[in-house]
One Martini backbone bead per residue (centre of mass of N, CA, C, O) as a GRO file, in nm:
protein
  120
    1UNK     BB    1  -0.602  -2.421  -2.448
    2UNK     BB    2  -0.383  -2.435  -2.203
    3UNK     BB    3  -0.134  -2.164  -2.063
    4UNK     BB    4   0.158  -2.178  -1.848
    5UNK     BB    5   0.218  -1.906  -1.700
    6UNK     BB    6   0.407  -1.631  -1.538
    7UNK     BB    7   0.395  -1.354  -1.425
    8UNK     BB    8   0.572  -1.255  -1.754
    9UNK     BB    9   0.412  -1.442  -1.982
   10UNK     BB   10   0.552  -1.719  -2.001
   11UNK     BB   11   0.600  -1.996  -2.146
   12UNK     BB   12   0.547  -2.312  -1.966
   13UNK     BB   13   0.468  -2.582  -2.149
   14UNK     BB   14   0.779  -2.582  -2.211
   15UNK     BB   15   1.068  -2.706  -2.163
   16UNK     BB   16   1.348  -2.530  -2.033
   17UNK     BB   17   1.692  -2.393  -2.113
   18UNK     BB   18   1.944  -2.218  -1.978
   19UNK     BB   19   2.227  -2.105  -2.132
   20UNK     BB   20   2.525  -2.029  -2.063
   21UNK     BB   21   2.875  -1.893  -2.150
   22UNK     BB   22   2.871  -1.739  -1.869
   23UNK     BB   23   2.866  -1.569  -1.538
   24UNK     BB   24   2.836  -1.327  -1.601
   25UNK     BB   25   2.576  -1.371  -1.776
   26UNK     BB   26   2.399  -1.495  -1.537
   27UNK     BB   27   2.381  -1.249  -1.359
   28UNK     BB   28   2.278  -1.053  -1.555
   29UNK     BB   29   2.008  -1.213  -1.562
   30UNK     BB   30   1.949  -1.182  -1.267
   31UNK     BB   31   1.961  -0.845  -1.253
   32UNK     BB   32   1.727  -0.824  -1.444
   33UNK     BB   33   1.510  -0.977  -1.288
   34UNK     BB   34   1.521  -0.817  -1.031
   35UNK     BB   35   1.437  -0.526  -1.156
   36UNK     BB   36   1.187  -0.613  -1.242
   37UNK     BB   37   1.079  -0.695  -0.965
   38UNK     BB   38   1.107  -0.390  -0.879
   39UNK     BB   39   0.891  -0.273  -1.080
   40UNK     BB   40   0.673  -0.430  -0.959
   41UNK     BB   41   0.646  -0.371  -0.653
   42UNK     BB   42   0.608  -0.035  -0.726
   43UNK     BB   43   0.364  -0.096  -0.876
   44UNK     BB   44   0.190  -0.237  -0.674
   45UNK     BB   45   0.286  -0.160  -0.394
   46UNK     BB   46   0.466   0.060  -0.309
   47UNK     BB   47   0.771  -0.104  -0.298
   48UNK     BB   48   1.013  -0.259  -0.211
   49UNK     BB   49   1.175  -0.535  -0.216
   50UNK     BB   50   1.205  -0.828  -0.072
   51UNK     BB   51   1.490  -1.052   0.107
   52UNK     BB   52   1.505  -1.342   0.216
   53UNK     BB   53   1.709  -1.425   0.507
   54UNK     BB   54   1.877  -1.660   0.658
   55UNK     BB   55   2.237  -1.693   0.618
   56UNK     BB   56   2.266  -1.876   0.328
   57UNK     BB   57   2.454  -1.849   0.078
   58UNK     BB   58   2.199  -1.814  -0.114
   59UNK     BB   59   2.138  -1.551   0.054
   60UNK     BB   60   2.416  -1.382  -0.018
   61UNK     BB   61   2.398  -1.425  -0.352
   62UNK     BB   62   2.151  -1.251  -0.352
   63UNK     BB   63   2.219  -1.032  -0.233
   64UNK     BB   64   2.471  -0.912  -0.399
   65UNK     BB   65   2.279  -0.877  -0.657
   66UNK     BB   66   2.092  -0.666  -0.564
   67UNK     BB   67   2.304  -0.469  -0.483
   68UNK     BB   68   2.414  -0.489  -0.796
   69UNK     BB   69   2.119  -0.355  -0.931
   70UNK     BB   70   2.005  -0.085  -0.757
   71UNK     BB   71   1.765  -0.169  -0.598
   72UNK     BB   72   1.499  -0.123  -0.339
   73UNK     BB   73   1.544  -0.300  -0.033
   74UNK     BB   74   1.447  -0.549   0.204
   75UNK     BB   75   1.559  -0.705   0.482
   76UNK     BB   76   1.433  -1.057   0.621
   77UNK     BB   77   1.423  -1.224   0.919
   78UNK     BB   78   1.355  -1.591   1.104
   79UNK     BB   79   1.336  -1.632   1.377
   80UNK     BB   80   1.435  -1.954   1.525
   81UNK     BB   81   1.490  -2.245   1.738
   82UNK     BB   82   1.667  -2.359   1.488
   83UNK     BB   83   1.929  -2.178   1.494
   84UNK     BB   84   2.261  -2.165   1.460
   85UNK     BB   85   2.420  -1.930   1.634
   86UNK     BB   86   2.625  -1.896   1.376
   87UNK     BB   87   2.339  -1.796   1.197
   88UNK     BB   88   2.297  -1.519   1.382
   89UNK     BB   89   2.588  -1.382   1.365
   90UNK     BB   90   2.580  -1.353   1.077
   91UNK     BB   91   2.266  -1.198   1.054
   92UNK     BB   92   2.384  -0.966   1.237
   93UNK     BB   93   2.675  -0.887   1.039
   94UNK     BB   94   2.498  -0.824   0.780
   95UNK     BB   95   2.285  -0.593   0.904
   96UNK     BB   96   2.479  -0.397   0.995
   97UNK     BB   97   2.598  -0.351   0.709
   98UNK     BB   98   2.325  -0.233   0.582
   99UNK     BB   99   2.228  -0.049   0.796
  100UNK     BB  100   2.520   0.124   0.691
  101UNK     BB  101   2.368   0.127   0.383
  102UNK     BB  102   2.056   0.197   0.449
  103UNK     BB  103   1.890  -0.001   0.520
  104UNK     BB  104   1.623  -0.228   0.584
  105UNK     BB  105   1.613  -0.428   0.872
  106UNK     BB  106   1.433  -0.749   0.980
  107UNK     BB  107   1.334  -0.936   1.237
  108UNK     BB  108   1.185  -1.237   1.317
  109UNK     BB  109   0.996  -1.398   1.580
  110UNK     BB  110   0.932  -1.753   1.564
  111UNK     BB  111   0.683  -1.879   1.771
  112UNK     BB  112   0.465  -2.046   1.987
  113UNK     BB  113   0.501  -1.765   2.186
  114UNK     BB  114   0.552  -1.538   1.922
  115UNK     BB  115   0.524  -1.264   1.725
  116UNK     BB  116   0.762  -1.073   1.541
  117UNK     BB  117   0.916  -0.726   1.484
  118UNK     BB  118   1.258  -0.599   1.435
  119UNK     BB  119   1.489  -0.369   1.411
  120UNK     BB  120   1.842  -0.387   1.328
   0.00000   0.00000   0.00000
Protein backbone atom coordinates (compact mmCIF):
# COMPACT_ATOMS: atom_id res chain seq x y z
CA UNK A 1 0.00 0.00 0.00
CA UNK A 2 1.18 3.38 -0.85
CA UNK A 3 1.28 6.32 2.02
CA UNK A 4 1.82 9.99 1.03
CA UNK A 5 3.54 11.96 3.14
CA UNK A 6 5.14 15.55 3.17
CA UNK A 7 8.95 16.73 3.18
CA UNK A 8 7.93 16.17 7.47
CA UNK A 9 6.56 12.71 7.04
CA UNK A 10 3.23 13.23 7.84
CA UNK A 11 0.71 10.99 6.49
CA UNK A 12 -1.25 12.76 3.68
CA UNK A 13 -3.50 9.99 3.00
CA UNK A 14 -6.22 10.61 4.84
CA UNK A 15 -7.96 14.05 4.67
CA UNK A 16 -7.72 16.01 7.38
CA UNK A 17 -8.74 19.43 8.94
CA UNK A 18 -6.81 21.47 11.35
CA UNK A 19 -8.94 23.35 13.53
CA UNK A 20 -7.39 25.99 16.08
CA UNK A 21 -9.22 27.33 19.36
CA UNK A 22 -7.90 31.08 18.49
CA UNK A 23 -5.88 33.47 16.29
CA UNK A 24 -2.88 33.43 18.53
CA UNK A 25 -2.95 29.35 18.39
CA UNK A 26 -2.91 29.67 14.36
CA UNK A 27 -0.21 31.93 14.02
CA UNK A 28 1.96 29.79 16.92
CA UNK A 29 1.50 26.91 14.46
CA UNK A 30 2.97 28.83 11.37
CA UNK A 31 5.62 30.08 13.57
CA UNK A 32 6.77 26.93 14.30
CA UNK A 33 6.33 25.42 11.10
CA UNK A 34 8.16 28.73 9.85
CA UNK A 35 11.38 27.19 12.61
CA UNK A 36 11.07 23.43 11.34
CA UNK A 37 11.47 24.99 7.55
CA UNK A 38 14.33 27.03 8.75
CA UNK A 39 16.10 23.97 10.57
CA UNK A 40 15.51 22.65 7.18
CA UNK A 41 16.91 25.13 4.79
CA UNK A 42 20.25 25.55 7.24
CA UNK A 43 20.78 21.77 7.47
CA UNK A 44 20.22 20.48 4.06
CA UNK A 45 21.44 23.86 2.11
CA UNK A 46 23.32 25.98 4.76
CA UNK A 47 21.65 29.38 3.69
CA UNK A 48 18.67 30.80 5.46
CA UNK A 49 14.91 30.21 4.27
CA UNK A 50 13.95 32.29 1.21
CA UNK A 51 11.32 34.13 1.19
CA UNK A 52 9.07 34.74 -2.16
CA UNK A 53 7.31 38.52 -2.04
CA UNK A 54 5.05 39.57 -4.12
CA UNK A 55 4.26 42.64 -2.35
CA UNK A 56 0.62 41.45 -2.12
CA UNK A 57 -1.27 41.08 1.92
CA UNK A 58 -0.52 37.44 2.35
CA UNK A 59 3.31 38.04 1.49
CA UNK A 60 3.23 41.22 3.56
CA UNK A 61 1.65 38.52 6.75
CA UNK A 62 3.86 35.80 5.66
CA UNK A 63 6.67 38.37 5.86
CA UNK A 64 5.50 39.20 9.51
CA UNK A 65 5.37 35.51 10.72
CA UNK A 66 8.89 34.76 10.17
CA UNK A 67 9.79 38.26 11.20
CA UNK A 68 8.39 36.97 14.43
CA UNK A 69 9.74 33.60 14.32
CA UNK A 70 13.21 34.88 14.40
CA UNK A 71 14.93 32.33 11.92
CA UNK A 72 17.28 33.83 9.36
CA UNK A 73 15.78 34.61 6.18
CA UNK A 74 16.45 36.08 2.50
CA UNK A 75 13.42 37.82 1.23
CA UNK A 76 13.14 38.01 -2.86
CA UNK A 77 11.08 39.97 -5.46
CA UNK A 78 9.95 39.31 -9.21
CA UNK A 79 9.74 42.19 -11.04
CA UNK A 80 7.55 41.36 -14.08
CA UNK A 81 6.47 43.70 -16.39
CA UNK A 82 2.86 42.97 -15.10
CA UNK A 83 2.98 44.82 -11.70
CA UNK A 84 1.44 47.60 -10.67
CA UNK A 85 3.72 50.79 -10.10
CA UNK A 86 2.16 50.61 -6.55
CA UNK A 87 2.75 47.23 -5.88
CA UNK A 88 6.28 47.85 -6.99
CA UNK A 89 6.58 51.37 -4.94
CA UNK A 90 5.07 48.68 -1.49
CA UNK A 91 7.61 46.16 -2.53
CA UNK A 92 10.17 48.57 -2.56
CA UNK A 93 9.47 50.31 0.92
CA UNK A 94 9.15 47.15 2.56
CA UNK A 95 12.85 45.85 1.21
CA UNK A 96 14.20 48.94 2.37
CA UNK A 97 13.07 48.72 5.75
CA UNK A 98 14.24 44.95 5.89
CA UNK A 99 17.49 46.14 4.90
CA UNK A 100 17.34 48.27 7.55
CA UNK A 101 17.01 45.51 9.90
CA UNK A 102 19.57 43.67 8.19
CA UNK A 103 17.89 41.78 5.91
CA UNK A 104 18.69 40.63 2.26
CA UNK A 105 16.56 41.45 -0.25
CA UNK A 106 16.55 40.27 -3.84
CA UNK A 107 15.08 41.85 -6.53
CA UNK A 108 14.61 39.89 -9.89
CA UNK A 109 13.73 41.10 -13.27
CA UNK A 110 12.03 38.82 -15.19
CA UNK A 111 11.35 39.71 -18.63
CA UNK A 112 11.58 38.27 -21.98
CA UNK A 113 14.76 40.24 -22.62
CA UNK A 114 16.89 39.94 -19.55
CA UNK A 115 16.70 37.72 -16.07
CA UNK A 116 18.83 39.07 -13.14
CA UNK A 117 19.09 39.88 -9.57
CA UNK A 118 20.31 43.14 -7.86
CA UNK A 119 20.32 43.68 -4.33
CA UNK A 120 17.67 46.05 -3.15
Amino acid sequence: MYTQTNLFGDDLSEEKSIIYESIEEAEQAAIERIKLASQFSEYYYHAPILIAYSGGKDSDVLLRLVQKSGVKYEVIHSVTTLDAPETNRHVNEVFERERERGERCLNCEVSPFRVGCSKL
